[in-house]
MIBAZA-374798 format. One line per field, with one value per residue: x, y, z of N, C-alpha, C in turn; residue in one letter; residue number from 1. Coordinates in steps of 0.2 Angstrom, whole numbers, plus 2048, in hexadecimal, padded with zeros to 3 digits. Layout:
N
nxx = (X	...);
nyy = (Y	...);
nzz = (Z	...);
caxx = (X	...);
cayy = (Y	...);
cazz = (Z	...);
cxx = (X	...);
cyy = (Y	...);
czz = (Z	...);
lomar = (A	...);
mimar = (NUM	...);
//
This chain:
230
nxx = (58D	593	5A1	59D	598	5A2	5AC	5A4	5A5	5B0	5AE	5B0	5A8	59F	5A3	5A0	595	588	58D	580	578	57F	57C	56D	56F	574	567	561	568	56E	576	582	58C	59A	5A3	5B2	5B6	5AA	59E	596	588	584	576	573	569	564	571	56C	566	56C	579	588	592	5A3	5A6	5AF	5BD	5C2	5BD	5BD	5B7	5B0	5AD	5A5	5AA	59F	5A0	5AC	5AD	5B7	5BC	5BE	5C6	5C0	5C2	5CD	5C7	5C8	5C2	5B6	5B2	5AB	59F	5A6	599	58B	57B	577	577	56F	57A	57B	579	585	587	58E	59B	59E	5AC	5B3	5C2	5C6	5BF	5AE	5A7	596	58E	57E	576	568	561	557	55B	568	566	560	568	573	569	569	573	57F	58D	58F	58B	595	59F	59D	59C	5A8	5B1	5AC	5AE	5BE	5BE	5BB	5C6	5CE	5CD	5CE	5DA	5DE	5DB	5E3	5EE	5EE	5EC	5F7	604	611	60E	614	616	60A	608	612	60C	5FD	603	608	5FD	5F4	5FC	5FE	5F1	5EA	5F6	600	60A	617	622	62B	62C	622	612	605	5F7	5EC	5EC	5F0	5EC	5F5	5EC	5E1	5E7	5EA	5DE	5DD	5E7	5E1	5E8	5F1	5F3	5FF	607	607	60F	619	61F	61E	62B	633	634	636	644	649	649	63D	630	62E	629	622	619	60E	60B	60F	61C	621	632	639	633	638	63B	630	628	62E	62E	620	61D	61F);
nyy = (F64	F6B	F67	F57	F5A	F5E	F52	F48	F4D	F47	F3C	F33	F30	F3A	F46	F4E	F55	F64	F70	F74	F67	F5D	F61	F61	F4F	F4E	F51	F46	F3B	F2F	F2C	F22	F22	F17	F12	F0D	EFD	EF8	EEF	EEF	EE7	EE2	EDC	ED1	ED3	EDF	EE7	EEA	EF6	F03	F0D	F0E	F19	F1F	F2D	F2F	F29	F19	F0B	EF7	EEC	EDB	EC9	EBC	EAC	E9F	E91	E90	E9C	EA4	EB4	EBD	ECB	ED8	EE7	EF3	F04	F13	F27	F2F	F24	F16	F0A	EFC	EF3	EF7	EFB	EF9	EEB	EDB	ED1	EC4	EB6	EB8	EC2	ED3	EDA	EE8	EEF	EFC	F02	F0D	F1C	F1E	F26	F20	F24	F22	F1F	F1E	F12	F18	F24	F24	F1F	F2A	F33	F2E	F2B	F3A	F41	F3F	F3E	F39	F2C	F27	F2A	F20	F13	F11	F14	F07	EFF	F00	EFB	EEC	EE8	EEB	EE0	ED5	ED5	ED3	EC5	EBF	EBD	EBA	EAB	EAB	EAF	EAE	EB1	EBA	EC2	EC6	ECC	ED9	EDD	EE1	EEB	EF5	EFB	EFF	F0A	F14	F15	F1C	F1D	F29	F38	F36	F3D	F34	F2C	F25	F1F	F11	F17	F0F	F04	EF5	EE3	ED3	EC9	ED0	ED6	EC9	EC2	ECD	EC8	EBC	EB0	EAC	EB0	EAC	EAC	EB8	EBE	EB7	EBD	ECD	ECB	EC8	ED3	EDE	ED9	EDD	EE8	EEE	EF4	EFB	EF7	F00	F01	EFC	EFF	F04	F06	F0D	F08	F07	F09	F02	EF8	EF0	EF0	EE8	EDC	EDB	ED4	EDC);
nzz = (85A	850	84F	84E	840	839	839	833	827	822	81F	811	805	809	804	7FA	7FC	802	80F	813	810	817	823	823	821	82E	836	835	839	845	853	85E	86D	871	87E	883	87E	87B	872	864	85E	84C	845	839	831	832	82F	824	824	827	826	82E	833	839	846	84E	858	859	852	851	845	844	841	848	84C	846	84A	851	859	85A	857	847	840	837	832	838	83E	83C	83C	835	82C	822	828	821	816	81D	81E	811	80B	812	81B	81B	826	82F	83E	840	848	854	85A	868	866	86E	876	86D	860	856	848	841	831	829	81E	812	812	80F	804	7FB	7FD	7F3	7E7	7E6	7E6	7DB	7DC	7E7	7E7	7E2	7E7	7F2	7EC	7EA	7F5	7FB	7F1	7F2	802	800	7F6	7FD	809	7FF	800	80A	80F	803	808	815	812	809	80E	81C	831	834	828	826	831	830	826	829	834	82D	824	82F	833	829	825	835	83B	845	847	853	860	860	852	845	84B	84F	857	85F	86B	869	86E	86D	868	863	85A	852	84F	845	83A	838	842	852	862	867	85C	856	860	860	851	854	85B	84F	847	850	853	846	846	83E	845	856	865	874	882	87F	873	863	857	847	843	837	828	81B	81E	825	81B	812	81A	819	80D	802);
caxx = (58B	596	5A5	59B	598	5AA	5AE	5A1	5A8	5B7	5AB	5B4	5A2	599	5A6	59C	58F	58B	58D	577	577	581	578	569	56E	574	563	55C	56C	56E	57E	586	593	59C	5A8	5B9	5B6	5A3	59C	58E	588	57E	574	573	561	565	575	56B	562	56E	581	58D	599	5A9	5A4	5B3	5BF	5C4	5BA	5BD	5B2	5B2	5A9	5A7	5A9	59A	5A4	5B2	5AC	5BB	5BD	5C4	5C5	5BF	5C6	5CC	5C5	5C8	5C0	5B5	5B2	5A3	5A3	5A2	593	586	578	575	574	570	57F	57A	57B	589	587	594	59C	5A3	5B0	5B3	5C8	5C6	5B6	5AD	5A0	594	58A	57B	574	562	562	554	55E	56D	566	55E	570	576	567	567	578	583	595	58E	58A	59B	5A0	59B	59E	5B1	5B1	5A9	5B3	5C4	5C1	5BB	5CC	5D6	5CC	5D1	5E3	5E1	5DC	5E6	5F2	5EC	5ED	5FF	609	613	60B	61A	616	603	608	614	607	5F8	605	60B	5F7	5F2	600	5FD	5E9	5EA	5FC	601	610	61A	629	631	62A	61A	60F	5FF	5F5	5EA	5F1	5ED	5F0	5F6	5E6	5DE	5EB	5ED	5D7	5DB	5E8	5E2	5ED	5ED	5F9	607	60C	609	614	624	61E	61F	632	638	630	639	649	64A	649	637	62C	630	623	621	612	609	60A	613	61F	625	639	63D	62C	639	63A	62B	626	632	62E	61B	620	61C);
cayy = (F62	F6D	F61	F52	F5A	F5D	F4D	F46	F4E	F45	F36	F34	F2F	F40	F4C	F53	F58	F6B	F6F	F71	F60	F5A	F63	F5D	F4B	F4C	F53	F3F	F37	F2C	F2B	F21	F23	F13	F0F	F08	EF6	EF8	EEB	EEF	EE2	EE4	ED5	ECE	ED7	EE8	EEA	EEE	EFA	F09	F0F	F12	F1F	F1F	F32	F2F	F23	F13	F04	EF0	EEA	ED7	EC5	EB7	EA5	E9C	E8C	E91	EA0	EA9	EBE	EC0	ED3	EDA	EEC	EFA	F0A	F1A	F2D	F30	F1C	F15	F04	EF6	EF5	EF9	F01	EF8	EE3	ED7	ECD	EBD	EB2	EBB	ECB	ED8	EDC	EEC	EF1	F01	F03	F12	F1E	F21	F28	F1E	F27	F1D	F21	F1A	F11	F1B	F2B	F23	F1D	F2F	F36	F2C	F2F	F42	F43	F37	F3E	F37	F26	F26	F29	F1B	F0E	F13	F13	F01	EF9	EFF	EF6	EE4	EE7	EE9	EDA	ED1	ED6	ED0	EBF	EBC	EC3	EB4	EA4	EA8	EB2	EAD	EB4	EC1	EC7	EC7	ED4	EDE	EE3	EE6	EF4	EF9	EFB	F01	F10	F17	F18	F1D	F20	F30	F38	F37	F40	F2B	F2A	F23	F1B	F11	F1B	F0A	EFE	EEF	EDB	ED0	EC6	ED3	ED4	EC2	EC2	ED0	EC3	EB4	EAE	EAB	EB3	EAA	EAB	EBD	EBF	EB7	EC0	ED1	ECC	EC8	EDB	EE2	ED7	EDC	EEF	EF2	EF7	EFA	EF7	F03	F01	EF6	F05	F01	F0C	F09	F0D	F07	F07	EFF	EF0	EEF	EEE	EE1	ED6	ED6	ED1	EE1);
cazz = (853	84B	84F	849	838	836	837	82E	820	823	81B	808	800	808	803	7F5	801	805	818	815	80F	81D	829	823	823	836	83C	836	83B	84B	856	862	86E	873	882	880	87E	87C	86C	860	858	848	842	82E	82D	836	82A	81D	827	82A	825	833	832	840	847	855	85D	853	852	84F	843	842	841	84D	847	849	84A	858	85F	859	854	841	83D	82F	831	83E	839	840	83F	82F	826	822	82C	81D	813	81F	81B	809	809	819	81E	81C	82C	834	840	83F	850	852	863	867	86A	871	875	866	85D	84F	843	83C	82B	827	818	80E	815	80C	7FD	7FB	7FB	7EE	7E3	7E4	7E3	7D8	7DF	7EE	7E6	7DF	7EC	7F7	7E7	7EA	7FE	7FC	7EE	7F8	806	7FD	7F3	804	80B	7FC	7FE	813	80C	7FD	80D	81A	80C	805	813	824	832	834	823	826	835	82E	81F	82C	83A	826	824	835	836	822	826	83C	83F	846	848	859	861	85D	84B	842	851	850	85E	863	86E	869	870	867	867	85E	851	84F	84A	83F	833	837	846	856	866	868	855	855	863	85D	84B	858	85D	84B	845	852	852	840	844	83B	84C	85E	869	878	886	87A	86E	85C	853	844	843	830	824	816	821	827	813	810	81E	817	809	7FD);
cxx = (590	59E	5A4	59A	59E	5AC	5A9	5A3	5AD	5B4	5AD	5AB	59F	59D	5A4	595	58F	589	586	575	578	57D	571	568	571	56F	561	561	56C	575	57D	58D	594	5A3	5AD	5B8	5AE	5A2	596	58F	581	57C	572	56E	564	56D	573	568	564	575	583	592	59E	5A8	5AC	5B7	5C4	5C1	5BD	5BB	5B5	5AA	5AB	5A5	5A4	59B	5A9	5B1	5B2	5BC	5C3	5C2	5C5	5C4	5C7	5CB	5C4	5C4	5BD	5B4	5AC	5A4	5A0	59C	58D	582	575	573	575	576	57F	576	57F	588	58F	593	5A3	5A5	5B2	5BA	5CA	5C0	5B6	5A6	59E	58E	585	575	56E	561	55F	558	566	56E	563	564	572	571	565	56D	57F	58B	595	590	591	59F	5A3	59E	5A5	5B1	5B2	5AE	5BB	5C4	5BD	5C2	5D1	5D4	5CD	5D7	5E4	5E1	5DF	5ED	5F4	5ED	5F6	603	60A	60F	60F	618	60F	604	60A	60F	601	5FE	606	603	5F5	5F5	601	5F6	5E9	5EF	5FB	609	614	621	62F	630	624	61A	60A	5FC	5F1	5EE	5ED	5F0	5F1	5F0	5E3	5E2	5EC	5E3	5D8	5E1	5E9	5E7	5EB	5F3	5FF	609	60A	60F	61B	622	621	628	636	639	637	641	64B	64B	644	635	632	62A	622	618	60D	607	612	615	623	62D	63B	637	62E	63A	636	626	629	62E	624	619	61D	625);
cyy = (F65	F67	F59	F53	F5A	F56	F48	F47	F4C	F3E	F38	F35	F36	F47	F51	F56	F5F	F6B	F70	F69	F5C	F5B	F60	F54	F48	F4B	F4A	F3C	F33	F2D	F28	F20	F1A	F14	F0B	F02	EF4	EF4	EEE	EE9	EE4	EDF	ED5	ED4	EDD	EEA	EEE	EF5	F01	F08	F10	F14	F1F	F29	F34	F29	F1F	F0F	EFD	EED	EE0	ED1	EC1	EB2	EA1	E95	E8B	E97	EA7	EB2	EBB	EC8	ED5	EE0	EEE	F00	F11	F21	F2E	F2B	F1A	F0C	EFF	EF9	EF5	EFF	EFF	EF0	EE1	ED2	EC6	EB9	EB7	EC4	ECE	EDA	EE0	EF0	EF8	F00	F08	F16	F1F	F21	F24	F20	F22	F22	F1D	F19	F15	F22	F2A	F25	F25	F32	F33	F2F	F35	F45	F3F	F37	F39	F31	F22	F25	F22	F15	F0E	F10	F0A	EFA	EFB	EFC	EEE	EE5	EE6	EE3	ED5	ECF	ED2	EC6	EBB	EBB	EB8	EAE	EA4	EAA	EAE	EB2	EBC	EC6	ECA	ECF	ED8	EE2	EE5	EEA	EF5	EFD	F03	F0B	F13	F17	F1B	F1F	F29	F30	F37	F39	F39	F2C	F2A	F1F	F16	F12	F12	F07	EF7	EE9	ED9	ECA	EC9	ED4	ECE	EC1	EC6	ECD	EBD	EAE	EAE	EAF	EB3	EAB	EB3	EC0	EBE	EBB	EC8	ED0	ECB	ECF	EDD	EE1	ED9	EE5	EF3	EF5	EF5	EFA	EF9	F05	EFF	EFB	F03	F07	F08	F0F	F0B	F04	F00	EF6	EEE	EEC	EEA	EDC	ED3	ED5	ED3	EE4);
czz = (84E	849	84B	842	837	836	833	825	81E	81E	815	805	801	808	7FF	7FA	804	809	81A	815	814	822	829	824	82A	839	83B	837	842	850	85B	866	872	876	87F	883	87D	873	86A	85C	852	845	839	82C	82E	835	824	81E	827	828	82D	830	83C	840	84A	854	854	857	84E	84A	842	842	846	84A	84B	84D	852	85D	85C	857	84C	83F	83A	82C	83A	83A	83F	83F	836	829	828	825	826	817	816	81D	814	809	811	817	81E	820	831	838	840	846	84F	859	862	86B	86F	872	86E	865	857	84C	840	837	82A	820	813	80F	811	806	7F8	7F9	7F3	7E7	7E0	7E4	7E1	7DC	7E4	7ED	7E5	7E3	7F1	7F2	7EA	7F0	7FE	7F8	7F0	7FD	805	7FA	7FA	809	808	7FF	806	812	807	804	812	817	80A	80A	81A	828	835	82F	823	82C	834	82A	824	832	831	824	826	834	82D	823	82C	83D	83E	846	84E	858	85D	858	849	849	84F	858	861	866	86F	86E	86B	866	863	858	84E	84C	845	838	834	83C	84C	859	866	863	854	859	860	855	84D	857	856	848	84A	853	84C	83F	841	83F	853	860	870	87B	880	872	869	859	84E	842	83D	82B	81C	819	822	81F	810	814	81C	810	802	7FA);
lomar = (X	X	X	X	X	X	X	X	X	X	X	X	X	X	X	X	X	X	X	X	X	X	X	X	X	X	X	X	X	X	X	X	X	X	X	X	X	X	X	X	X	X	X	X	X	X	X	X	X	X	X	X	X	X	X	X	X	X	X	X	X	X	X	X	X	X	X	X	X	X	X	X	X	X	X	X	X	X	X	X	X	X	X	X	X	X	X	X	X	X	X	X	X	X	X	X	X	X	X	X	X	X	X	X	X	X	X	X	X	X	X	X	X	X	X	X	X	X	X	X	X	X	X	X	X	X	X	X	X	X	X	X	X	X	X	X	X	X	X	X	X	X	X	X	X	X	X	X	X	X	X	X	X	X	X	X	X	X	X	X	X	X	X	X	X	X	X	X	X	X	X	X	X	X	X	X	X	X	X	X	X	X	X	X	X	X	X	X	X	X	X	X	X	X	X	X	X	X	X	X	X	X	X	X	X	X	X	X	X	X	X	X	X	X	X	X	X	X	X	X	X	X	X	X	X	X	X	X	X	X);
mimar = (1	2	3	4	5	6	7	8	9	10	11	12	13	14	15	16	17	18	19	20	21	22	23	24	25	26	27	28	29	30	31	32	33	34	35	36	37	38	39	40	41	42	43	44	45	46	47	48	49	50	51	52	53	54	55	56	57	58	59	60	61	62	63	64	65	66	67	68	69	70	71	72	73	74	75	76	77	78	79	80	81	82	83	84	85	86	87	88	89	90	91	92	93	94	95	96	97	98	99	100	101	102	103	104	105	106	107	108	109	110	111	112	113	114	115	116	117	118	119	120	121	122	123	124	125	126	127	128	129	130	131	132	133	134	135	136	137	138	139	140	141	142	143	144	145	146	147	148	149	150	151	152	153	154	155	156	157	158	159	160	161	162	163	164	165	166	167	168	169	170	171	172	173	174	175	176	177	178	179	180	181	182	183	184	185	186	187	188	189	190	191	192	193	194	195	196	197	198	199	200	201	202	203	204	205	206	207	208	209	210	211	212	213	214	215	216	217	218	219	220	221	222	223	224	225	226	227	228	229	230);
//
């Protein structure tokens, strides 16, 4: 438990929170552990129901097109992030389907249990507003991203992303630890395989990334910001 709080605290919105508060809103909190490659799906209604929090791991989060079937990904989200606006308004139509990249742990917040936080302490609220309107601005910036960019440039900006939110360091450089496909990068800007792939061999013909054991390093971050077109 004590592990779980520490990272809970890692959540931006409940940093104002003192480690009784915290403690108190574990004991009503819920958890799940999810297996690598294991889906949640959360439906329109039962968004509005409960916050999630990433306790562990990194998780997926994306849509499926009602139309073709396809995966567009919303975000990836790793260790201490609130998944989206769950927890506050139903979804519409669309459920939110969220993969687990690796094991991971997910935190659920009950809505009255949320909205409780925010009215008893504003930091919190403030919080959350902040949390909320940074990823609709970076959702923006992925679609203003997908309408005017090649899809070279659309990759470059998300590994530029990916490895300033999730990288780590390695013996070789900046890494991103997941090992993606390129099927799953090609949902997250809007592409398919094949054009991430030759996308992949310009990147690296260009000296931005190398790509070892399906693990990405970037070797020149001012290239890699050129090539997405910052």
């Amino acid at each position: 438990m004590k592990e779980i709080s520490r990272r809970l605290s890692w959540v931006d919105f409940l940093v104002p929170l003192s480690e009784e508060e915290l403690q108190d809103l574990l004991q009503r909190a819920g958890f799940l552990e999810l297996e690598e490659g294991k889906v949640l799906v959360v439906g329109p209604e039962e968004h509005a129901q409960g916050m999630l929090l990433v306790v562990a791991g990194q998780l997926q989060v994306y849509e499926v097109s009602l139309n073709s079937g396809r995966e567009h990904t919303l975000s990836v989200l790793s260790d201490g992030t609130a998944v989206g606006a769950t927890g506050l308004e139903p979804r519409w139509t669309r459920a939110l389907h969220i993969r687990a990249l690796e094991p991971s742990v997910v935190c659920r917040i009950e809505r009255q249990d949320l909205e409780a936080l925010v009215r008893g302490n504003p930091e919190v609220g403030l919080g959350l507003a902040r949390t909320l309107a940074s990823q609709l601005q970076l959702m923006e910036d992925r679609w203003a991203d997908m309408v005017e960019k090649e899809v070279s440039a659309r990759l470059a900006g998300l590994l530029y992303m990916l490895v300033e939110s999730v990288g780590i360091m390695s013996k070789d450089g900046p890494m991103i630890p997941t090992r993606y496909t390129h099927q799953q990068l090609g949902s997250m800007i809007g592409s398919n395989r094949e054009a991430v792939t030759r996308a992949f061999a310009e990147l690296q013909e260009g000296g931005a990334i190398e790509v070892r054991k399906r693990r990405i390093y970037v070797k020149d971050f001012d290239a890699l910001r050129r090539n997405a077109g910052e």
